[in-house]
TORDREN-666808 format. One record per residue (C-alpha): residue in one letter; x, y, z. Coordinates in pm, 1 decimal. Example, Ala and Ser with C-alpha at 12.3 -4.5 7.8 and 13.67 -1.06 7.14 Angstrom:
<node res="A" east="1230.0" north="-450.0" up="780.0"/>
<node res="S" east="1367.0" north="-106.0" up="714.0"/>
***
This chain:
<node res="X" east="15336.1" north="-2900.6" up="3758.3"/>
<node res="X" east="15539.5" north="-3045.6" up="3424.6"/>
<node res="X" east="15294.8" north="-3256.8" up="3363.7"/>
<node res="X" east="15055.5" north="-2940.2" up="3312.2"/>
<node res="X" east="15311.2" north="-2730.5" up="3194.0"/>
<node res="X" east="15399.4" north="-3039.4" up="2921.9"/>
<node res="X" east="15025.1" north="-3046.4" up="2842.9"/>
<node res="X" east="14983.8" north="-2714.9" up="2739.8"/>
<node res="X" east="15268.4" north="-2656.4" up="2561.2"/>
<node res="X" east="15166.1" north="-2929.1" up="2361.7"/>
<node res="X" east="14823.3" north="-2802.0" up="2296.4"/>
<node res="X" east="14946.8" north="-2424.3" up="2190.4"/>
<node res="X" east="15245.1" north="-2608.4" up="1943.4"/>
<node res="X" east="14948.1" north="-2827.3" up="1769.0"/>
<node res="X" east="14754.8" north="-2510.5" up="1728.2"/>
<node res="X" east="15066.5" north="-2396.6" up="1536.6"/>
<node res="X" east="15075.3" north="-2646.6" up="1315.8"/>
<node res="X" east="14761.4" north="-2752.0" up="1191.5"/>
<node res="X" east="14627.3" north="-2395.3" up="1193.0"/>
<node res="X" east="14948.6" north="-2304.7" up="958.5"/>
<node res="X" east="14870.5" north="-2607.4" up="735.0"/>
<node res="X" east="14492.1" north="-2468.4" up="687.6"/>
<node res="X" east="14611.4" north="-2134.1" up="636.0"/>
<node res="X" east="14866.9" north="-2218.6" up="380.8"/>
<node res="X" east="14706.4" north="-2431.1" up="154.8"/>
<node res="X" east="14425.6" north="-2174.6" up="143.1"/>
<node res="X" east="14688.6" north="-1893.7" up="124.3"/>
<node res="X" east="14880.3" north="-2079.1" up="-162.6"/>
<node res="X" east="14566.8" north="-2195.3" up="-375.0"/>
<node res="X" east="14382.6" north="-1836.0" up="-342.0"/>
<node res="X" east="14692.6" north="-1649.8" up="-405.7"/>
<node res="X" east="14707.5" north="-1841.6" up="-763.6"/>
<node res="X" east="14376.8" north="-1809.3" up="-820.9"/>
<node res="X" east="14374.5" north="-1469.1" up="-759.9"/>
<node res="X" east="14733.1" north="-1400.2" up="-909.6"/>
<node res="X" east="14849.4" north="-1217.8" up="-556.9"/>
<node res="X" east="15268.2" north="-1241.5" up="-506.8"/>
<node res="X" east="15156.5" north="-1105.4" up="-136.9"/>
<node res="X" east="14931.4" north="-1385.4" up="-81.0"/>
<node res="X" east="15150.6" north="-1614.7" up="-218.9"/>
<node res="X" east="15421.6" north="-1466.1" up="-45.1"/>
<node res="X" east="15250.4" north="-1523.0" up="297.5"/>
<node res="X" east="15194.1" north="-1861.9" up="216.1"/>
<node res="X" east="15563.2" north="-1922.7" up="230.8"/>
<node res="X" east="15566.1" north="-1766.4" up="604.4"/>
<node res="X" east="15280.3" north="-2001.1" up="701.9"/>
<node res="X" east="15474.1" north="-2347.8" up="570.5"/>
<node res="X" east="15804.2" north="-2135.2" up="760.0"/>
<node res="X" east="15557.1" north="-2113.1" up="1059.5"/>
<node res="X" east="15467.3" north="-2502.8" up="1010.6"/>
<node res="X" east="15848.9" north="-2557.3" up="1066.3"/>
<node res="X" east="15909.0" north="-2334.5" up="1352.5"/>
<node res="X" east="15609.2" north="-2502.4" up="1563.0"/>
<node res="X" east="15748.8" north="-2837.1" up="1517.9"/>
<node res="X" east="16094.3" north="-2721.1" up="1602.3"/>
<node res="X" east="15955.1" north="-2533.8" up="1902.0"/>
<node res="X" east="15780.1" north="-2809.6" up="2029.3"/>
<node res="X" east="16061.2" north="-3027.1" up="2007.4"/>
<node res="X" east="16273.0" north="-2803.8" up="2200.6"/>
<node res="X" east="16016.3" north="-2769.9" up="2488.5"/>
<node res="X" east="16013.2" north="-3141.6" up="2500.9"/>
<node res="X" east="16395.1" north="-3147.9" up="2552.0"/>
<node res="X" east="16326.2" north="-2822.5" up="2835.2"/>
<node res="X" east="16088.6" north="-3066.5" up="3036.0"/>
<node res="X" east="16344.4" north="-3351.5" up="3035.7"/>
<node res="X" east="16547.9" north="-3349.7" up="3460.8"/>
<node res="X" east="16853.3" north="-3245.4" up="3522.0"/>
<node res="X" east="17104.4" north="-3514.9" up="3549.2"/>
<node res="X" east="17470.3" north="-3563.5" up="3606.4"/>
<node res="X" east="17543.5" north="-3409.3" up="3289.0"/>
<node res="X" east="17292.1" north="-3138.6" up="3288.8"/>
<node res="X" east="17277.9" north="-3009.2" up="3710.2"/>
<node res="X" east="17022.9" north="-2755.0" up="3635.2"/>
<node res="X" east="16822.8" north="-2914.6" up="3364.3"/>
<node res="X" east="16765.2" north="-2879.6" up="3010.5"/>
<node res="X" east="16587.2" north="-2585.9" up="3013.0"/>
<node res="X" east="16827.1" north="-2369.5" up="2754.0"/>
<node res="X" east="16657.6" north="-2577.4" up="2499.8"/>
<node res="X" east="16363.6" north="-2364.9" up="2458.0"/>
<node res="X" east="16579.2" north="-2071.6" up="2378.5"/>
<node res="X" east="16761.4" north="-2278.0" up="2134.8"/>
<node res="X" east="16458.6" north="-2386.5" up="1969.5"/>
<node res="X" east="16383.6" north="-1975.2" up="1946.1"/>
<node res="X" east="16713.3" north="-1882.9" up="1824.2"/>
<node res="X" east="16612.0" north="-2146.6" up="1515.0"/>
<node res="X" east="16299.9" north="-2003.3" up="1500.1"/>
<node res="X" east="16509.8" north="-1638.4" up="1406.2"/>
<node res="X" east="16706.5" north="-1879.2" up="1101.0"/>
<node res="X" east="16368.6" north="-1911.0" up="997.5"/>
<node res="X" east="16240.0" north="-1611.4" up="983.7"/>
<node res="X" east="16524.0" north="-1470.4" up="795.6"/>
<node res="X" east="16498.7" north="-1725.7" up="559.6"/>
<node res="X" east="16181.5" north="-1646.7" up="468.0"/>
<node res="X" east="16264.4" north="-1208.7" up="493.5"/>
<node res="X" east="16507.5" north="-1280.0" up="204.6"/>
<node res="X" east="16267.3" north="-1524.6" up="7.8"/>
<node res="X" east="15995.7" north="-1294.8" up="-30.2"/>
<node res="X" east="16190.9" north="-1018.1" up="-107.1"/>
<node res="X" east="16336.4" north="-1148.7" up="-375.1"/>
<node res="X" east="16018.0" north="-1239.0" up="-551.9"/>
<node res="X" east="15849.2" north="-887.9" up="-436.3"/>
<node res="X" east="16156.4" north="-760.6" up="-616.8"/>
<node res="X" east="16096.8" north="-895.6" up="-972.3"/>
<node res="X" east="15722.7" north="-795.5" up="-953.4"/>
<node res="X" east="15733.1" north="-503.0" up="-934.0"/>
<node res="X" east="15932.7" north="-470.2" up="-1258.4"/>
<node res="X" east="15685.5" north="-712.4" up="-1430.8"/>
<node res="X" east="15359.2" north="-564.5" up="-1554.9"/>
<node res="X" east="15086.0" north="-794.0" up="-1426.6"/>
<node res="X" east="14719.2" north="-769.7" up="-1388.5"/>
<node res="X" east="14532.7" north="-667.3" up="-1023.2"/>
<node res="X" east="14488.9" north="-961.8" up="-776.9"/>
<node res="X" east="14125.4" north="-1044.4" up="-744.8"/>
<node res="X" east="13924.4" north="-881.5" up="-482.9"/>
<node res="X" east="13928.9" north="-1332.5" up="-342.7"/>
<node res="X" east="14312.3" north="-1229.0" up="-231.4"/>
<node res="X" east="14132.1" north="-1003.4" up="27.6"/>
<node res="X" east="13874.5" north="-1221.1" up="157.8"/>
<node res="X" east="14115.9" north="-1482.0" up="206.9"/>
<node res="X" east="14361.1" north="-1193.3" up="378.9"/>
<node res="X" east="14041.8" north="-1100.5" up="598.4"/>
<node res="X" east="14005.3" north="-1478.5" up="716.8"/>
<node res="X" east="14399.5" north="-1485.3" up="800.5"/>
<node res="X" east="14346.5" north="-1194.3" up="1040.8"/>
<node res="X" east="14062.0" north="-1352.5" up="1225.2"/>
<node res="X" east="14247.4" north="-1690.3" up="1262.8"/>
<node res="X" east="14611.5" north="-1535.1" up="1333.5"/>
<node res="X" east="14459.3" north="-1319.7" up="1533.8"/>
<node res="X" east="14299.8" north="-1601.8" up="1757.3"/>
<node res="X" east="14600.8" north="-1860.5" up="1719.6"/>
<node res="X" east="14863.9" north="-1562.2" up="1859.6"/>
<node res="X" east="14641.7" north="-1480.8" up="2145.6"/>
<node res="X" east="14576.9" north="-1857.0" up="2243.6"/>
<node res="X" east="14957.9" north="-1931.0" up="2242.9"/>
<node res="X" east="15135.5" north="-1632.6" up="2395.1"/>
<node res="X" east="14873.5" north="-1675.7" up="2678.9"/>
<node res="X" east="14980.2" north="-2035.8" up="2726.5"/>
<node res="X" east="15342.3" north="-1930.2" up="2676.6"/>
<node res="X" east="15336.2" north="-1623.5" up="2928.6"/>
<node res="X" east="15143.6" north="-1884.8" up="3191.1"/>
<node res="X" east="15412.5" north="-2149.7" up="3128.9"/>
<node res="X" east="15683.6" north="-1936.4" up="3088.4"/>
<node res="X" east="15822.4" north="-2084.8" up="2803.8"/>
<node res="X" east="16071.4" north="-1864.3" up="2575.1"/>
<node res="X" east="16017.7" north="-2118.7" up="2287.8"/>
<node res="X" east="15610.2" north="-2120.2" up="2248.8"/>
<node res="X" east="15637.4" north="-1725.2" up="2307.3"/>
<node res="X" east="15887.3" north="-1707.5" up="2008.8"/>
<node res="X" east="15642.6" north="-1885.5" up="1817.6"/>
<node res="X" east="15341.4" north="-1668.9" up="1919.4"/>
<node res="X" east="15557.1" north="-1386.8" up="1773.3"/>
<node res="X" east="15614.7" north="-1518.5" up="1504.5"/>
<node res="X" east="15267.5" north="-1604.8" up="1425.6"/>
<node res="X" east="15173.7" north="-1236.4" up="1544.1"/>
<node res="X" east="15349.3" north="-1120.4" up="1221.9"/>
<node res="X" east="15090.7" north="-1278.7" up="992.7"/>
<node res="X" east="14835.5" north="-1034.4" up="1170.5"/>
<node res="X" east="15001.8" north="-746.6" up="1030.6"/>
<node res="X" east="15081.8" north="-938.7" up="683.4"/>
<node res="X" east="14733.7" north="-1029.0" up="635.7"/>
<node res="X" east="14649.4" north="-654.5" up="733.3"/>
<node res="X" east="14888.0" north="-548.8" up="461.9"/>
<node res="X" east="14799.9" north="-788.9" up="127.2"/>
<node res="X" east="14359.4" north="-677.3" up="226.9"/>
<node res="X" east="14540.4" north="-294.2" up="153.1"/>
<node res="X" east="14741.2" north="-429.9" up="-124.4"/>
<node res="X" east="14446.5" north="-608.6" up="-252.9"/>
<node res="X" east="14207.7" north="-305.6" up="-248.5"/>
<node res="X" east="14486.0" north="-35.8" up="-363.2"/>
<node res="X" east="14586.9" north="-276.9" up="-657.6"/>
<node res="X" east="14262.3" north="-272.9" up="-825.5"/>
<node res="X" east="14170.9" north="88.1" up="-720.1"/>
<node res="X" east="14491.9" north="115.5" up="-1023.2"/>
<node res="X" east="14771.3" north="140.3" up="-773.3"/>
<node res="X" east="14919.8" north="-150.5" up="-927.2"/>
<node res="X" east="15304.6" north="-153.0" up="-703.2"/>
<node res="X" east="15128.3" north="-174.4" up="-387.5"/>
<node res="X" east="15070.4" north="-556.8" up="-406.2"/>
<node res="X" east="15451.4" north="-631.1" up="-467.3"/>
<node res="X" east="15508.3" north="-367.3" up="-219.5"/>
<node res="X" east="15326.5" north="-491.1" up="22.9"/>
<node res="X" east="15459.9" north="-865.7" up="-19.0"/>
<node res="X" east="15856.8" north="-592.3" up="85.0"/>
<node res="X" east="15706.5" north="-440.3" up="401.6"/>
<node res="X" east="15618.1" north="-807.2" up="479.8"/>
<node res="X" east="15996.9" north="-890.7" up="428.8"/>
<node res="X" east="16083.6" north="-610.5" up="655.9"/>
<node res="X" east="15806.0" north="-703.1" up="947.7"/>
<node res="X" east="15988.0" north="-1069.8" up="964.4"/>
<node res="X" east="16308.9" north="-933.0" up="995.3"/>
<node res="X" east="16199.8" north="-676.5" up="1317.8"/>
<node res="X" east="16064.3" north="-958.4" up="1463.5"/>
<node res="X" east="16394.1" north="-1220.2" up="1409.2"/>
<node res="X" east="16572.2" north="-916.4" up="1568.6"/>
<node res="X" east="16349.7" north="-901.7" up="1887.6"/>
<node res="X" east="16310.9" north="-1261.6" up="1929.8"/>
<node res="X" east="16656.6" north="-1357.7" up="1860.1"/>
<node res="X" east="16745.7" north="-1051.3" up="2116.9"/>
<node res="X" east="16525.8" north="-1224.2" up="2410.9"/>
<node res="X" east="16654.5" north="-1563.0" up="2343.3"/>
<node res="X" east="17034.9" north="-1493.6" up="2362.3"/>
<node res="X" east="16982.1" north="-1272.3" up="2672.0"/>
<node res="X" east="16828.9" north="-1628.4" up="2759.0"/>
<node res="X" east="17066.6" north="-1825.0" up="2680.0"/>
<node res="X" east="17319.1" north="-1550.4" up="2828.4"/>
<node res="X" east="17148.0" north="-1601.3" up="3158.3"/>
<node res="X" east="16999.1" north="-1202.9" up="3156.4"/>
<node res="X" east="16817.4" north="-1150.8" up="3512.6"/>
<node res="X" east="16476.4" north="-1167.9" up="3407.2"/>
<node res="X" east="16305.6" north="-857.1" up="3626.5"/>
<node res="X" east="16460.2" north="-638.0" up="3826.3"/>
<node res="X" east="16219.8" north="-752.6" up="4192.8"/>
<node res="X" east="16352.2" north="-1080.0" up="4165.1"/>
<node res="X" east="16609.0" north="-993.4" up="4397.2"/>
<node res="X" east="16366.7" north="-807.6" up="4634.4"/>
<node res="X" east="16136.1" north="-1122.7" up="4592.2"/>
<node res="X" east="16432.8" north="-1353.5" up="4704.0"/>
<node res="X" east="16539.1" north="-1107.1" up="5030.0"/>
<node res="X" east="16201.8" north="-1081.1" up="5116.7"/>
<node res="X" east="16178.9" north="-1508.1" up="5126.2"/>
<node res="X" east="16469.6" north="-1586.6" up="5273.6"/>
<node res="X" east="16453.7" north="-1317.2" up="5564.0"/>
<node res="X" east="16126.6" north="-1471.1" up="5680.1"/>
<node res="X" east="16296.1" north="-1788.1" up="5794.3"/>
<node res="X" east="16387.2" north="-1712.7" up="6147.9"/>
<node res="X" east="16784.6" north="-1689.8" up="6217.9"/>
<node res="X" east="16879.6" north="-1588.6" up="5911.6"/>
<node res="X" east="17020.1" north="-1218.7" up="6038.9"/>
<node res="X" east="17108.6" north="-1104.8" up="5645.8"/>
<node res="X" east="17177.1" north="-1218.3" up="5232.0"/>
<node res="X" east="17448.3" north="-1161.9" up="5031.1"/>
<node res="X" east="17637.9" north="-1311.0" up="4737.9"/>
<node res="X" east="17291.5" north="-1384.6" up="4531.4"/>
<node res="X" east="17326.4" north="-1492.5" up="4180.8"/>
<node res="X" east="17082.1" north="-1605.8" up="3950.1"/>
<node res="X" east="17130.9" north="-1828.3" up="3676.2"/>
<node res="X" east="16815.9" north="-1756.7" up="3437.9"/>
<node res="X" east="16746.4" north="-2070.5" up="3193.3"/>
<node res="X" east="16437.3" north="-1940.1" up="3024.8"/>
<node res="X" east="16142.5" north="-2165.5" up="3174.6"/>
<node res="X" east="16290.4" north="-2140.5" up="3515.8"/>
<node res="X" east="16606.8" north="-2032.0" up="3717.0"/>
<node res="X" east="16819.0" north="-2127.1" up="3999.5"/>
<node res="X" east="16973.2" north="-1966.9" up="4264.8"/>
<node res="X" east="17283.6" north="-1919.5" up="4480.3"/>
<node res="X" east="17305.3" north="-1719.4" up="4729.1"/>
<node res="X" east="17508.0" north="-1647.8" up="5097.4"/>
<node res="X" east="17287.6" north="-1633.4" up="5416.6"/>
<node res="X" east="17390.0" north="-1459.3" up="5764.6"/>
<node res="X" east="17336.9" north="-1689.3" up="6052.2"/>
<node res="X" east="17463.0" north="-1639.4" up="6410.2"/>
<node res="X" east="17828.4" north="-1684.1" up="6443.3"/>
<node res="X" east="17778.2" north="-1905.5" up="6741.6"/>
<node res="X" east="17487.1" north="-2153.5" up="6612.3"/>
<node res="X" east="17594.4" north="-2500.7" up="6587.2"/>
<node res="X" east="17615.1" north="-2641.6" up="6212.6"/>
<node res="X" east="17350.8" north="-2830.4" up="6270.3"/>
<node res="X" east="17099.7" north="-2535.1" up="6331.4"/>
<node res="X" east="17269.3" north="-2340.1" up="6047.9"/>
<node res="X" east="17203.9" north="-2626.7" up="5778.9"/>
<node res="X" east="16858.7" north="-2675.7" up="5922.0"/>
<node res="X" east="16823.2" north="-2280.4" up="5827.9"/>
<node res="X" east="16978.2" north="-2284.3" up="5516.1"/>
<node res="X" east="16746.9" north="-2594.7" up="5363.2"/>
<node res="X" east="16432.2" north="-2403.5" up="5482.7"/>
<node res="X" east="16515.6" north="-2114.5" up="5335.1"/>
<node res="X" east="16571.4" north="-2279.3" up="4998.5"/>
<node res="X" east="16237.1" north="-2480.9" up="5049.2"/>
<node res="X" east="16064.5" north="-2087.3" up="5134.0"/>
<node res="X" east="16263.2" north="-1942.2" up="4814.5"/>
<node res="X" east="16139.8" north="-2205.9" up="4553.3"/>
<node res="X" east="15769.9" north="-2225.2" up="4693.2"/>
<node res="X" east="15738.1" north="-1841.6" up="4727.0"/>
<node res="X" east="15852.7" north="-1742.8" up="4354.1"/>
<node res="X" east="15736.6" north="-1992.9" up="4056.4"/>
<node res="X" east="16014.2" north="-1908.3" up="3863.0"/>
<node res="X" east="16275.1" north="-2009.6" up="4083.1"/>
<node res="X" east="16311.6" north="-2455.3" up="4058.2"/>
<node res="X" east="16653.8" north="-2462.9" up="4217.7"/>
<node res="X" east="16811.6" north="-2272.9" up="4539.9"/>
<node res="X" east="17173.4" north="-2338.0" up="4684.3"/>
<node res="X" east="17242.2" north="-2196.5" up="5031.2"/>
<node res="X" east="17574.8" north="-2082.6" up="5189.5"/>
<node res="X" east="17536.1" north="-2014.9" up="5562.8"/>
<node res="X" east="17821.7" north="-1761.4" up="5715.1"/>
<node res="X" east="17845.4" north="-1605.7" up="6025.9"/>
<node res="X" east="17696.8" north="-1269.0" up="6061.5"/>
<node res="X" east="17859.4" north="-947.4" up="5985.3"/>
<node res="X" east="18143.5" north="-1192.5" up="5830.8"/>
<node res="X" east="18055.5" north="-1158.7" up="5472.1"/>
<node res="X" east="18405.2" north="-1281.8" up="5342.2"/>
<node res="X" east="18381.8" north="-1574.5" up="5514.9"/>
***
């Protein structure tokens, strides 16, 4: 299963980057040509997005690595690290190209050439087909890092949407839409820093990922015969997986034995039953003796 799940994160995070080196050479050399501060402006995000692959795929390399003595549970926080970098980023960029948005629109310039939108038009297409193929290998994985990074990338969708308006409007003599355009940009990166950075702390905060986990859990460990109830379950959410501990009622008079026997089958049932769930610890206590 890592070996899979190492294979395709590797394949969406070079998808990243050497789509986002295409797209901003073209992005940089067509904005010039066509003298478009959006386009240029967008190239900017596309070298940040450059960055942000490589840093996500480093920390899903560091997520695959085994626990060991000083990491128990794994490395798995890294991804969420690597997507709280990713939110640096972003910002970095937000204030970058508002600041240049900002002096254009007090300079008098010419309209962008109608190039600006073509090239826009191809960076829909391609974002468009680069976000779908990596949040669907970072939903399948269930890796907070490559998702980050699809969300990112899902902001040049709207961006490129934005400078083909721009574009048009500019030379149609409504000559502050290109710099304004090149501001709701700005504003797009920041809403999306906000929602990723939001997801990755509650990550990295150990946030219960859905509500029927708990149901899903009950349901698992009550099929093992002899255990009589649960209680006491806590989840400790790492992103890419999570682990469990939790309390299970056994009769009062079973030898200890029977009740470990019990107890390591229902951690074996947990873990195969719910693929998000790598690591289950079991408490057996006598039934109806909850404080025990």
């Amino acid at each position: 299963m890592d070996d899979k799940r190492a294979e395709l994160g590797k394949k969406a995070a070079y998808t990243g980057i050497i789509g986002n080196i295409l797209l901003t050479v073209l992005n940089f050399i067509v904005g010039i040509m066509a003298g478009s501060v959006a386009l240029i402006a967008e190239a900017a995000h596309t070298l940040s997005d450059i960055l942000t692959s490589i840093i996500t795929f480093i920390g899903f390399r560091i997520g695959l690595k085994p626990a060991d003595i000083e990491h128990p549970y794994g490395h798995g926080r890294a991804e969420a690290l690597a997507g709280l970098v990713v939110v640096l980023f972003l910002g970095i960029v937000a204030y970058e190209i508002l600041s240049e948005a900002y002096k254009k629109l007090f300079i008098v310039s010419t309209p962008p050439d109608y190039i600006a939108a073509v090239m826009a038009l191809v960076g829909i297409i391609a974002n468009s087909i680069m976000t779908h193929y990596m949040m669907s290998i970072g939903k399948k994985i269930n890796s907070p890092a490559i998702i980050a990074d699809a969300q990112h990338q899902k902001i040049d969708i709207f961006s490129c949407t934005l400078i083909l308006v721009g574009v048009i409007g500019s030379n149609l003599g409504l000559k502050f839409l290109d710099p304004l355009v090149a501001i709701l940009i700005a504003f797009i990166v920041l809403k999306t820093a906000f929602d990723v950075g939001r997801e990755n702390i509650n990550n990295i905060m150990g946030k219960v990922p859905s509500r029927n986990i708990m149901a899903e859990i009950r349901r698992s460990a009550m099929s093992i015969k002899g255990v009589m109830g649960i209680h006491n379950v806590r989840i400790n959410y790492f992103g890419p997986y999570a682990a469990v501990d939790l309390h299970i009622e056994v009769d009062g008079d079973m030898n200890l034995r029977e009740a470990h026997c019990i107890s390591h089958k229902v951690e074996k049932k947990i873990i195969e039953d719910i693929d998000l769930i790598r690591i289950v610890n079991v408490h057996a206590c006598p039934f109806n003796e909850k404080n025990h």
